[in-house]
N, C-alpha and C positions, 0 to 999 in steps of 0.2 A: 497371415498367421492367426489360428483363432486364440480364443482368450485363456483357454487350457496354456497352450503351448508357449504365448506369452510368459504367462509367470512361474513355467517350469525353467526357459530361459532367464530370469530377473533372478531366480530364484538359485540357479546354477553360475550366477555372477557375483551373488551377494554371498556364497559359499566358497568362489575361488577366494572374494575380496578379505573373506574370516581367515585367509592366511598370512598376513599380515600382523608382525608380532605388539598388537594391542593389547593390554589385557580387557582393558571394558568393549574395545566395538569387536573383540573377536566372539564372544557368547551374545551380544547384540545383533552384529550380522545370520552368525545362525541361527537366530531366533525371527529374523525378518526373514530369512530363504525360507524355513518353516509357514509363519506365517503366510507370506504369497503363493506359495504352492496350493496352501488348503484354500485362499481365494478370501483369507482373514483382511484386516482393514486397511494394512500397512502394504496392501498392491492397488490403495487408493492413491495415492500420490506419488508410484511407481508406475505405473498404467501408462501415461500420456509420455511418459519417455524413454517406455520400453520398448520404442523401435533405435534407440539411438546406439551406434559402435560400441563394439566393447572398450576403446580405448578412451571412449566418453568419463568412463568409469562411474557411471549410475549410482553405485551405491554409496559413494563418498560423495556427491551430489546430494543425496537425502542427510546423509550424516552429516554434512556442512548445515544445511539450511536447520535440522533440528538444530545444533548447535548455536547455530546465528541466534535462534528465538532463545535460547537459556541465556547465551549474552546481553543481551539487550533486553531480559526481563519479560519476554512475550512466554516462556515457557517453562513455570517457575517450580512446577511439579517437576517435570526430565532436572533441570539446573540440578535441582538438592543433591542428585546423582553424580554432576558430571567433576571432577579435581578441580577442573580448571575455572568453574563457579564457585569455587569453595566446595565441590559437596564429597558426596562421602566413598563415591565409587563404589558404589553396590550392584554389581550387574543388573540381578533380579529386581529390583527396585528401579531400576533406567529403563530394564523393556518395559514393562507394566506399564510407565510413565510416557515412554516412546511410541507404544502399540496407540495408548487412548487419544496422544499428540496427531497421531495418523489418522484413527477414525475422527478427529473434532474438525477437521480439514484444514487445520494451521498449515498442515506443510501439501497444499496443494501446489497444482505447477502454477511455476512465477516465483516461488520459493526458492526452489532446485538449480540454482546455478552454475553452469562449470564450474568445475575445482579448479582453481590458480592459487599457486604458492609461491614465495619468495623466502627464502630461508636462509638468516644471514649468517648462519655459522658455517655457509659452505666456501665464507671469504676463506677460511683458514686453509683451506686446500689451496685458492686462487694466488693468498699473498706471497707463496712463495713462488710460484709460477711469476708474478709480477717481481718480485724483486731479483729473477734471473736473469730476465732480459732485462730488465734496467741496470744488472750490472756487465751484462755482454756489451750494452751499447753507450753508457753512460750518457742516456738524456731522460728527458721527462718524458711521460706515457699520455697518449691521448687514447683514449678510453670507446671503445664503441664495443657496447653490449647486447645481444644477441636475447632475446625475451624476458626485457628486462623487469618486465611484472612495474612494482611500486620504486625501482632503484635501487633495492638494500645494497646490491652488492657492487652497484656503483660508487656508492659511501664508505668502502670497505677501508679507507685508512681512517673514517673517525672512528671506528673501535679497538679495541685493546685487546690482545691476544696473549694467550700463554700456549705453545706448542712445542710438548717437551719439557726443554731445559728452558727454551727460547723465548721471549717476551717481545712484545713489539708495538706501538699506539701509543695516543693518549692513555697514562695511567687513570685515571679519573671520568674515564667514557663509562657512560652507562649502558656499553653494549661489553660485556664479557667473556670473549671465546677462549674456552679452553679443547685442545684436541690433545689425544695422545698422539705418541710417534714421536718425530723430529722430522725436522724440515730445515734449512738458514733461512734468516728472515733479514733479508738485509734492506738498507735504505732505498725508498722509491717515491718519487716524487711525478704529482698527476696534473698537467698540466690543463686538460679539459678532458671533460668524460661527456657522454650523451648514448641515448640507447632508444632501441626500438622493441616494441610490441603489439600485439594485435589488439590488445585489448589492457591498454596503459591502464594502470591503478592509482589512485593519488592515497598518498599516505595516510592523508587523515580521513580523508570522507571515504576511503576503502577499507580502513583500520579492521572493523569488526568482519567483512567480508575475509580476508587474510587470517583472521586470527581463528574464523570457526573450522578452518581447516586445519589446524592443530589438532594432532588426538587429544583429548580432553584428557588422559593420563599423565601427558606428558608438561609439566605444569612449570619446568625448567626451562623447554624451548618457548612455551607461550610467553612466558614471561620476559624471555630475550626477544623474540619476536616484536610483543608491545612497547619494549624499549628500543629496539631500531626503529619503528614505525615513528615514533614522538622525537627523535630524532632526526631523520627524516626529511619531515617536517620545516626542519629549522635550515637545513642544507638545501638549498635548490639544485636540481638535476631535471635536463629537459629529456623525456621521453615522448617520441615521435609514434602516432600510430601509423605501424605500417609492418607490412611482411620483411622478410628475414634478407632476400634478393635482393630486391628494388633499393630498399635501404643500403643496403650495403653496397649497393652498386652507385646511389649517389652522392654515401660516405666516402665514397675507396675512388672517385675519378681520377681526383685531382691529389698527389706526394704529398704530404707537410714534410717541412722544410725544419731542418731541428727539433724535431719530435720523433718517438717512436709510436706509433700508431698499433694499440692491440685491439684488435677484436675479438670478443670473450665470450662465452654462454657454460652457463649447468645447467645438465640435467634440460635438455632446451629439441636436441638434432630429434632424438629421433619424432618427435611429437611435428616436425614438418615434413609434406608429402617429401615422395623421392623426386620427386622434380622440381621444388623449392630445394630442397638437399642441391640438388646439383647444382643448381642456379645460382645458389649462397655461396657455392665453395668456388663454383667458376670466377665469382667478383671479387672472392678474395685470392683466389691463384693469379689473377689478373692484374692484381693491386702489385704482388708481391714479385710479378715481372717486370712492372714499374720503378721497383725499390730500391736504392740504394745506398752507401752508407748513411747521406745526411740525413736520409726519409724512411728509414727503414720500416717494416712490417712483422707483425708478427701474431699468430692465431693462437690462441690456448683457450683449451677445450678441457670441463670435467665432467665428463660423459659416462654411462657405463661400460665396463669392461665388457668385453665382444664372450665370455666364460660367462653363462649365468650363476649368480650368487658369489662372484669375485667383487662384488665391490664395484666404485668407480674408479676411473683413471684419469691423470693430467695431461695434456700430449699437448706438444708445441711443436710450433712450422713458424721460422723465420728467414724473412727474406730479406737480405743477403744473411745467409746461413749454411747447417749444417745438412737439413733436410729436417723430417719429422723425428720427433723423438719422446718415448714416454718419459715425463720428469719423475711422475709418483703413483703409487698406490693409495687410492682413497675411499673410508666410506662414504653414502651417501649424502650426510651433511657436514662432511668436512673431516673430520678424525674419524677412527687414526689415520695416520699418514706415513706409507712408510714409500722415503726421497730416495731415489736413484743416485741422484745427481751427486757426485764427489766419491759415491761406491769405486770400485775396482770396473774399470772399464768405461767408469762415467754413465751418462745416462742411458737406458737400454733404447735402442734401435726401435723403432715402430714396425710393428707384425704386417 
């Protein structure tokens, strides 16, 4: 591919990615697809990883690493700009300060690192999914989570929730989820949790790498964000490096005995090949033929819905059980929520 045709593709990536309802990176992405087309400075540190997938997601890859540097003070001219530095959110003012950040070669490659997120307000979708099946079977939940980044959402009972009418947590957690909808949130008790990832994050000395992934507008999630992190922190959770398969094929051999065994993941499947896909679900349809009442199994999933632009959805598969079944309708980080479960007919059937 010569170098024309390069940054007309970079450039037609960083155009889909301005549809994304940002208000600052969406006049900043069309102003870098511009930029890289005319072969301006900001296709300097797009260049060397503009052969990588589109699912790489390239341009949130520059928009983290700028953001990294206004966090940590390397880039104090873009910062003035961005909310979530304190600044003032001035479009105009962030590319000027973005474009000169690209030619001074701050965000060369080495900067640019995959985007990985962990977003803890997508528990409020998961706790009611967990507090179903812990009242279908009444034991405690052993915990195995499916990409689990830094753990946040392994932590999911020390924060506090409001969903709805509904309340649930430590009142005094300084993690604060509020989702619209309704859900029940009933008692659930986690007897061990443990999770795996390709590329584990530790809380603290990942902090600012998690947190540049935040849109910078959004100054409510950052700031829950940075308080699960410091949280976190204080909670030990072992997370294994390792694939989604393997893992779970060494989690899932052997029944626990008086537990119920969930394995979980957001927002996680489709970003593994379809042969790790098959792989993951064979170990757990495997585990779940294993199952019975004292060791039971059970998978919940808040995936997107198969309708683009429906949202996500909760689906559980319990073994011994009913078969699969959608619990809820949900957005992508948790609310609204709107619960099946207790409807007319109960919960809806899986498509």
């Amino acid at each position: 591919m010569d170098d024309r045709e390069a940054r007309r593709r970079v450039a037609s990536r960083l155009r889909h990615q301005a549809g994304a309802p940002e208000p600052l990176y969406q006049p900043l992405l069309r102003a870098l697809a511009d930029d890289v087309e005319a072969g301006g400075p900001s296709w300097r540190p797009l260049a060397p990883v503009a052969h990588l997938p589109d699912d790489d997601v390239v341009p949130l890859r520059l928009l983290g690493a700028a953001h990294r540097l206004a966090l940590t003070g390397l880039a104090p001219d873009y910062a003035a700009h961005l909310p979530t530095c304190g600044g003032d959110g001035d479009p105009g003012a962030a590319w000027h300060a973005l474009r000169d950040l690209c030619a001074s070669g701050g965000l060369d490659q080495g900067t640019l690192q995959p985007v990985q997120t962990n977003e803890p307000a997508r528990a409020a979708a998961l706790l009611p999914g967990f507090g179903e099946v812990a009242a279908r079977t009444g034991l405690p939940l052993r915990l195995l989570e499916v990409g689990a980044s830094a753990g946040l959402l392994l932590r999911f009972d020390a924060y506090r929730y409001e969903i709805g009418q509904e309340t649930w947590g430590p009142p005094a957690s300084p993690v604060q989820i509020t989702a619209a909808g309704g859900a029940p949130l009933g008692p659930v008790e986690v007897r061990a949790r443990r999770g795996c990832d390709l590329r584990p994050l530790d809380p603290t000395r990942d902090a600012t790498l998690l947190l540049s992934f935040v849109w910078p507008s959004d100054v409510e999630r950052f700031r829950r964000l940075q308080a699960a992190l410091a949280l976190a922190a204080t909670i030990p959770v072992t997370i294994d490096e390792a694939g989604a398969a393997a893992w779970l094929e060494a989690q899932l051999v052997t029944p626990s005995e008086g537990v119920l065994t969930v394995v979980y993941h957001s927002i996680v499947w489709q970003y593994l090949s379809t042969a790790e896909r098959a792989a993951a679900r064979s170990a757990i349809e495997d585990a779940g033929r294993r199952a019975d009442a004292s060791a039971p199994v059970a998978w919940l999933r808040l995936e997107p819905h198969p309708e683009p632009g429906a949202g996500a959805e909760l689906r559980l598969t319990t073994w011994p059980g009913p078969g699969e079944e959608v619990l809820a309708l949900c957005g992508y980080h948790g609310g609204p929520i709107r619960w099946y479960r207790g409807a007319p007919g109960g919960p809806a059937p899986a498509a």
